[in-house]
C-alpha positions in Angstrom: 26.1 -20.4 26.3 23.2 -21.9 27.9 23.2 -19.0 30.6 22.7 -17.1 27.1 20.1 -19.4 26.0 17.9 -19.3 28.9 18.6 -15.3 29.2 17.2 -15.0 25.4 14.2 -17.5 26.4 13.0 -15.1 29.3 13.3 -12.0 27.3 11.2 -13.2 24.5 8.6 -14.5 26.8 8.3 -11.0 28.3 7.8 -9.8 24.8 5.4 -11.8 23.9 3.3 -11.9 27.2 3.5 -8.5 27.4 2.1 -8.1 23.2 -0.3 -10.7 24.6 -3.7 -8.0 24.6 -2.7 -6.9 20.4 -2.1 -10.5 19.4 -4.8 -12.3 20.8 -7.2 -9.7 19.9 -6.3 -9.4 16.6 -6.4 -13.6 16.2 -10.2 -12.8 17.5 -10.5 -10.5 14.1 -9.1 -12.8 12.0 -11.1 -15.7 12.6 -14.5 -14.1 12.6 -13.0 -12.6 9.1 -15.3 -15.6 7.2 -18.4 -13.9 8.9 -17.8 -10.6 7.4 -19.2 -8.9 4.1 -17.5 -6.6 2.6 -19.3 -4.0 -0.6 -17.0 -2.2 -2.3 -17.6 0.5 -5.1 -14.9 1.7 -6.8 -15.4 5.2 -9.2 -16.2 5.2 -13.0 -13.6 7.2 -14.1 -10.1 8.4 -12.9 -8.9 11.9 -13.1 -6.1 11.7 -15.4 -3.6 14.3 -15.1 -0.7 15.4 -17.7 2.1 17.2 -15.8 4.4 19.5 -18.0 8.3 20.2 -17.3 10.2 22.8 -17.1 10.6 23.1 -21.0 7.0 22.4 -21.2 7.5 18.5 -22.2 5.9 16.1 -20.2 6.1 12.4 -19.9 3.8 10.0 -23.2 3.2 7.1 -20.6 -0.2 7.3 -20.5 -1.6 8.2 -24.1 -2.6 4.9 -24.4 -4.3 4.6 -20.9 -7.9 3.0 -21.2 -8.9 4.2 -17.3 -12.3 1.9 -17.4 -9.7 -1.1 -18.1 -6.9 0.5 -15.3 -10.3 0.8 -12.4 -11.6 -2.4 -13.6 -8.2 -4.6 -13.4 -7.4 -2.6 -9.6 -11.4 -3.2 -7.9 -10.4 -8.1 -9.0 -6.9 -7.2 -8.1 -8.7 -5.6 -4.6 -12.2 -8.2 -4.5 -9.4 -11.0 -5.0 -7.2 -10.3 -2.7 -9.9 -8.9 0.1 -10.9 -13.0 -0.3 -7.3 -14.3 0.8 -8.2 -12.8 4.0 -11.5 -14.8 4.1 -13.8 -11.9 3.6 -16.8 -12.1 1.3 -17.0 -8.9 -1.0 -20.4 -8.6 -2.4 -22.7 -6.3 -4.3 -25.7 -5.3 -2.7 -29.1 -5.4 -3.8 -30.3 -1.7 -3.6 -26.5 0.4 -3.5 -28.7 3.0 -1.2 -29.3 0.5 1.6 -25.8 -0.7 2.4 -26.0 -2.6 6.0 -23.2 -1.6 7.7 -22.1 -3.0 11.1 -18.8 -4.3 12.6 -19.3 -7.3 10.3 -21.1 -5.8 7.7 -18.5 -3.0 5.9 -19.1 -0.3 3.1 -15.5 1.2 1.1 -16.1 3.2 -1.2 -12.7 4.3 -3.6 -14.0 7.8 -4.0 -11.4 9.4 -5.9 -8.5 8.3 -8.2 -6.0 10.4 -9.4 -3.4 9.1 -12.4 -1.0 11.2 -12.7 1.7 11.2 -16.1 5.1 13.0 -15.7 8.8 12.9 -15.4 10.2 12.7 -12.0 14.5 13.3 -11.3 15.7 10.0 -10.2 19.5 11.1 -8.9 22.2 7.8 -8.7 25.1 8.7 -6.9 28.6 6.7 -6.8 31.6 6.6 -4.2 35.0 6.5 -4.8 37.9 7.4 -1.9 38.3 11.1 -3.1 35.1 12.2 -4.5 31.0 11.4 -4.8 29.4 11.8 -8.4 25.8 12.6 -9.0 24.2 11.6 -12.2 20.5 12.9 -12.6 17.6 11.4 -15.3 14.4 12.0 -15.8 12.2 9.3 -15.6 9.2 9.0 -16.6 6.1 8.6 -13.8 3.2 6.6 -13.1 1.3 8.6 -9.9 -1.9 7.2 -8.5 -3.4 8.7 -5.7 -6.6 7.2 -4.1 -9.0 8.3 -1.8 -10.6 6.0 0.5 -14.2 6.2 3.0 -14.8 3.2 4.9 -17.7 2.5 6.8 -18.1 -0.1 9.8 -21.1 1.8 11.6 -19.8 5.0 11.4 -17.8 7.0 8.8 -14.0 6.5 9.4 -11.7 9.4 8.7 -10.9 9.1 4.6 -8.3 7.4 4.0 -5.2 8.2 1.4 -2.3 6.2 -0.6 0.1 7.2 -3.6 2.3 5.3 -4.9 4.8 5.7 -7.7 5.5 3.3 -10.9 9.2 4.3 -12.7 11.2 3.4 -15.5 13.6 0.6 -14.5 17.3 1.9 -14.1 20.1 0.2 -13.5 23.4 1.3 -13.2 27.5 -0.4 -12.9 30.9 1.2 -13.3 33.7 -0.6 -15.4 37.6 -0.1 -14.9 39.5 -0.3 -17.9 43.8 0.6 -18.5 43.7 3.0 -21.2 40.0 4.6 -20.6 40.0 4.6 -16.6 36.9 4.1 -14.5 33.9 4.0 -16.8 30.3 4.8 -15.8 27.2 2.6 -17.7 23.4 3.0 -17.3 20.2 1.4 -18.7 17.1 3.1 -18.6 14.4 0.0 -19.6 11.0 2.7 -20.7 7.7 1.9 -19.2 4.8 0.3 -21.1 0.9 0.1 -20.9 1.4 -3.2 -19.7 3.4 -2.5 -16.8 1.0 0.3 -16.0 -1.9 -2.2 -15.8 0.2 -4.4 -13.9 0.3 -1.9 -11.6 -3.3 -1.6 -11.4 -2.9 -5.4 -10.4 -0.4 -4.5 -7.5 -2.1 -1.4 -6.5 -5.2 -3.1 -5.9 -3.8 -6.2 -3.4 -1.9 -3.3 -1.8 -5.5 -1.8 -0.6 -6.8 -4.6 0.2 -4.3 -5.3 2.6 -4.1 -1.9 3.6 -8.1 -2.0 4.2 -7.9 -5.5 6.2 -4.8 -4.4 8.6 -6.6 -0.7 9.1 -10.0 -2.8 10.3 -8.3 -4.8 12.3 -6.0 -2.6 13.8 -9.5 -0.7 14.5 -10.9 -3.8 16.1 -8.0 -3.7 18.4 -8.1 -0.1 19.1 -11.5 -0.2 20.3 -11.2 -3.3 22.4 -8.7 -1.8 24.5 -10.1 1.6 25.1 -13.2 -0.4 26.4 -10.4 -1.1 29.1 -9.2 1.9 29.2 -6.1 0.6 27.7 -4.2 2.1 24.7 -2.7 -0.1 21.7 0.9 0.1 22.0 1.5 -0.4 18.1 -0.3 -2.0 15.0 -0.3 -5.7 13.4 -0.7 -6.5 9.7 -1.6 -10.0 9.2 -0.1 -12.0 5.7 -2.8 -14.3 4.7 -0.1 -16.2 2.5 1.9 -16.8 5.3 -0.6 -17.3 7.7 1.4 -14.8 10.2 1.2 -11.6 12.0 3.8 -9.2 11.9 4.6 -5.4 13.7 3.5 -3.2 11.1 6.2 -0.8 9.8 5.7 2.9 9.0 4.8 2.9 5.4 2.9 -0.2 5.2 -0.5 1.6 6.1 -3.4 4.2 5.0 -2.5 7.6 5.6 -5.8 8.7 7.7 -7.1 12.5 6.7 -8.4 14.1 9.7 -10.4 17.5 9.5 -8.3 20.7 10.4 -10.0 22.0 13.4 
């Protein structure tokens, strides 16, 4: 066992000395994070759209949707959160004379799309013999958002979508007389989970904007060196720790077709 130990002990050290370049670069970002200034501007209005069915139905989540509320509750949610990583969003004096430097950063939300319609969620059970499929339609809460970001240059625009469902749950029951029974609960959205998702939406950018500056940072440190990052970091500001960052957990970066 203590072979084992020590075996473990030199492996992780290996890791880590060999993530040393990623980690200690991006502990460089993080604490010059209180330095930097951050002015956001977020869109006035959302494009809403109303997606029909096959039978021509479509999905009465949003007829109650008040966008300015929906943009306004998402840009705290994203000023809020962009402050538990110890950046300072601002609003600048004249909106046409942004500075913009490596400290200094413009991101502009330039499009949101909100997007009302039922989606098939399928919820499939096991037995020893045979698999059994069960399809609803939910109803949908799409929000797609487009992102520019500028540091001292333009950065490729950057996307996210996310979807907000109805909350299903499902069990089976065995019973004598009746057999094996199936039960489900479909729990309908509201407008308040919608704007509650305007809440969630808007600390997942912020995080998203924070790890892709970073992440930039460390990019362009090492091909100074002529070194290449060998993956990305995202840093939780709650936990006050820096973990690999999964795929999924990032901007999706729009590149011109060339």
């Amino acid at each position: 066992m203590k072979i084992k130990s020590i075996i473990i002990g030199i492996v992780t050290a290996l890791v880590l000395t060999s993530c040393g370049s990623e980690f200690n670069l991006s502990k460089k970002f993080i604490n010059r994070s209180p330095e930097t200034q951050v002015a956001v501007y977020f869109p006035e209005e959302a494009q809403v759209i109303l997606i029909q069915d096959e039978e021509g139905s479509y999905s009465h989540v949003l007829d109650s949707l008040n966008q300015d509320v929906f943009l306004d509750v998402m840009y705290a949610a994203y000023a809020e959160e962009l402050g538990r990583y110890q950046v300072n969003v601002y609003i600048p004096e004249d909106p046409d004379q942004v500075q913009v430097d490596t400290t200094h950063w413009l991101v502009v939300l330039s499009k949101v799309e909100i997007q009302g319609l039922y989606t098939d969620y399928v919820d499939r059970l096991f037995d020893f013999l045979d698999e059994y499929a069960y399809t609803f339609a939910l109803n949908t809460v799409n929000v797609a958002s487009w992102f520019d970001v500028n540091d001292g240059e333009w950065r490729p625009t950057l996307f996210d979508e996310y979807n907000l469902t109805d909350d299903f749950d499902s069990y089976v029951t065995s019973d004598r007389k009746l057999g094996v029974q199936y039960h489900y609960n479909i729990t309908p959205l509201k407008m308040e989970d919608v704007y509650d998702f305007a809440v969630f939406l808007g600390k997942r950018y912020a995080a998203y904007t924070y790890n892709y500056m970073m992440n930039r940072y460390i990019d362009s440190a090492l091909k100074a060196k002529n070194l290449e990052p060998r993956f990305k970091l995202r840093w939780n500001p709650y936990e006050r720790s820096l973990y690999f960052q999964q795929e999924g957990e990032e901007f999706i970066e729009l590149r011109d077709e060339m």
